[in-house]
C-alpha positions in Angstrom: 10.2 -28.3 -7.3 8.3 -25.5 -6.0 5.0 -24.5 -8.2 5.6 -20.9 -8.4 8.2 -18.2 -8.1 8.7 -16.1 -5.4 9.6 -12.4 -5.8 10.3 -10.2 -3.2 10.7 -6.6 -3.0 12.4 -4.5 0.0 12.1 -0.8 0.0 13.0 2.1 2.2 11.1 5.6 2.1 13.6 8.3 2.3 13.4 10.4 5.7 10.1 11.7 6.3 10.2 14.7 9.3 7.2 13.6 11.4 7.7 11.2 14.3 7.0 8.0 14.4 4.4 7.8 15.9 2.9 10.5 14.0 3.6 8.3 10.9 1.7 5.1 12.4 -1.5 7.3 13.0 -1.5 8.0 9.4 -0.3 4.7 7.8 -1.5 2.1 10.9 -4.3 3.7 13.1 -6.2 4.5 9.6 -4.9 1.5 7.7 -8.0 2.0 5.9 -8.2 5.6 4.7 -4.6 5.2 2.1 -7.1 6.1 -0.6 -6.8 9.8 0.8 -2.9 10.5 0.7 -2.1 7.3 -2.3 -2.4 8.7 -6.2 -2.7 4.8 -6.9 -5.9 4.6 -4.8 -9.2 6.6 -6.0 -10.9 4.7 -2.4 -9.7 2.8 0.2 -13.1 1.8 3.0 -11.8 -1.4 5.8 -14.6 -3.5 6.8 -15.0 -6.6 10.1 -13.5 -6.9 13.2 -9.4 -7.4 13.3 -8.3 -10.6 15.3 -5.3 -8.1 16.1 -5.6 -6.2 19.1 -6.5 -2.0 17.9 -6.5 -2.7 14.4 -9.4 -0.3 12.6 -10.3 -3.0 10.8 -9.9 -6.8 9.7 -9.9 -6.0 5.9 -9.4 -3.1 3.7 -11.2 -2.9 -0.3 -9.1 -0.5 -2.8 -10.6 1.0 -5.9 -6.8 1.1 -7.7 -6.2 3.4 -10.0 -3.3 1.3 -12.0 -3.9 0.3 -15.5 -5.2 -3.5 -15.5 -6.4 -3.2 -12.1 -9.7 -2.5 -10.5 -10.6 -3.4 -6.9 -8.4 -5.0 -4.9 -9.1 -6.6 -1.0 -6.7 -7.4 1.5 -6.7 -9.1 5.0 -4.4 -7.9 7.8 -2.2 -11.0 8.6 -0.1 -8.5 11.3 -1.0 -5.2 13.1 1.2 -4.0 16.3 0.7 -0.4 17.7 3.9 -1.2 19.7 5.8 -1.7 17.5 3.7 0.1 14.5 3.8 -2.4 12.0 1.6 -4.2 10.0 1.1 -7.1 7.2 -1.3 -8.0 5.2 -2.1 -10.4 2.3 -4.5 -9.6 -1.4 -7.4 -11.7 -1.1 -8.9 -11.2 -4.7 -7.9 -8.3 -7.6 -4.7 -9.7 -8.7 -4.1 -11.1 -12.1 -4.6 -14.7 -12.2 -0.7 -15.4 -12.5 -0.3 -14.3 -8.7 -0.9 -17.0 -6.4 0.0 -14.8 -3.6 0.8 -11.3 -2.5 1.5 -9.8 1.1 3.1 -6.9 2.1 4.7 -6.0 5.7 4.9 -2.2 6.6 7.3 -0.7 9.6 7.7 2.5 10.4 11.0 3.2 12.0 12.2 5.8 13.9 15.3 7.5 12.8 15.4 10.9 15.7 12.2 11.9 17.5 11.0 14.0 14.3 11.7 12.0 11.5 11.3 8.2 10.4 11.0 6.2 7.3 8.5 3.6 6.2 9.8 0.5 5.0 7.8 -2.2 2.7 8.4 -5.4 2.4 6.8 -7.1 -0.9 6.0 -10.9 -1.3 4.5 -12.0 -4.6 4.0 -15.9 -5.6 3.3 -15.9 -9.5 3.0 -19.2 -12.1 6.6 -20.7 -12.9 5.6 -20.0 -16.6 3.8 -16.8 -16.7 5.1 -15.2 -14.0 8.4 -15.7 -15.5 7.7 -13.9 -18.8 5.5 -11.1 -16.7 7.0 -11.0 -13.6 9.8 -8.5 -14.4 7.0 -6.2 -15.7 5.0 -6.6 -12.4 7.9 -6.4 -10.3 8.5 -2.7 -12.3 5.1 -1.8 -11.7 5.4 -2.5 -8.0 8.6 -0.4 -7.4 7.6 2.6 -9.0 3.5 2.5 -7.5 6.0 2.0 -4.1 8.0 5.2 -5.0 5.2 6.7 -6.0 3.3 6.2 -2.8 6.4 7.6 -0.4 6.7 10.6 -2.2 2.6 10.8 -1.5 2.9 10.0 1.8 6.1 12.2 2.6 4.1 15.4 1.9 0.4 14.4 3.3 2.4 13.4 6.6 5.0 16.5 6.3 2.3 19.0 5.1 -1.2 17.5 6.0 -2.0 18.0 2.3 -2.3 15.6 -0.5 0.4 15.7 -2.9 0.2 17.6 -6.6 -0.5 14.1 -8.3 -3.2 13.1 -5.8 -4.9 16.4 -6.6 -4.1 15.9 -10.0 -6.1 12.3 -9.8 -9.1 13.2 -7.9 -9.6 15.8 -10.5 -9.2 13.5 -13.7 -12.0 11.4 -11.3 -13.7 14.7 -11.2 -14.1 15.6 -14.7 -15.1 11.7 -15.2 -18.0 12.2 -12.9 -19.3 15.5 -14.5 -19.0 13.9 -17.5 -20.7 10.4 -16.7 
């Protein structure tokens, strides 16, 4: 009997009208800057050489702005410019129930001036806790997901953040000034 449960989440931006490739320079070429388009992430900085060939970076640390959270650091696990995907795998910043979590992004081409992102979410949690909380988490995950499309659908559209990012750094704003 295996010692955890496995959940898995697969998700599919609607149409964004930017090519592909146009897409991977926001999303893969600067893996590590998602803090500047993602509501959920105040900071994003990568950090060590990639074992993949023209990754920017082996690892990325993101200052997460979801409650329970607080820093969480990843190591890419996948990264091809060809064919402009990438995976990658939390290394610490999860709650202690997760044994594992990974995500694979692709972005796909639909015409030459549109494409979609797609995610694909694999989470390891305790047989016992992770049964109780893992519906909760697995909420949390699909809307932060939803959340971050919409995000990225008008930074890559627009080259602007979107109303809730600006809304966010603001909030982080008024904490500063007020610190």
């Amino acid at each position: 009997m295996q010692k955890y449960k496995e959940i898995k989440l697969v998700r599919t931006s609607a149409p964004i009208n930017v090519s592909a490739d146009q897409l991977w320079g926001i999303v893969g070429l600067k893996f590590q800057h998602i803090g500047v388009w993602n509501r959920a992430i105040d900071d994003s900085t990568g950090s060590g050489e990639s074992e993949h060939i023209g990754a920017p970076c082996g690892e990325r640390s993101c200052d997460v702005a979801v409650s329970g959270y607080d820093t969480i650091e990843e190591k890419l696990t996948l990264y091809s410019d060809e064919s402009r995907e990438f995976a990658y795998k939390v290394l610490r910043g999860l709650p202690g129930f997760v044994l594992f979590a990974g995500n694979h992004w692709s972005v796909v081409a639909i015409s030459p001036s549109q494409c979609s992102l797609k995610m694909e979410i694999t989470m390891h949690v305790t047989r016992f806790t992770g049964t109780i909380l893992g519906p909760m988490l697995k909420w949390s995950f699909i809307k932060s997901i939803k959340s971050a499309f919409e995000d990225l659908a008008v930074y890559a559209e627009s080259g602007k953040v979107s109303g809730a990012k600006l809304a966010r750094m603001a909030q982080l704003e008024k904490k500063k000034r007020a610190a």
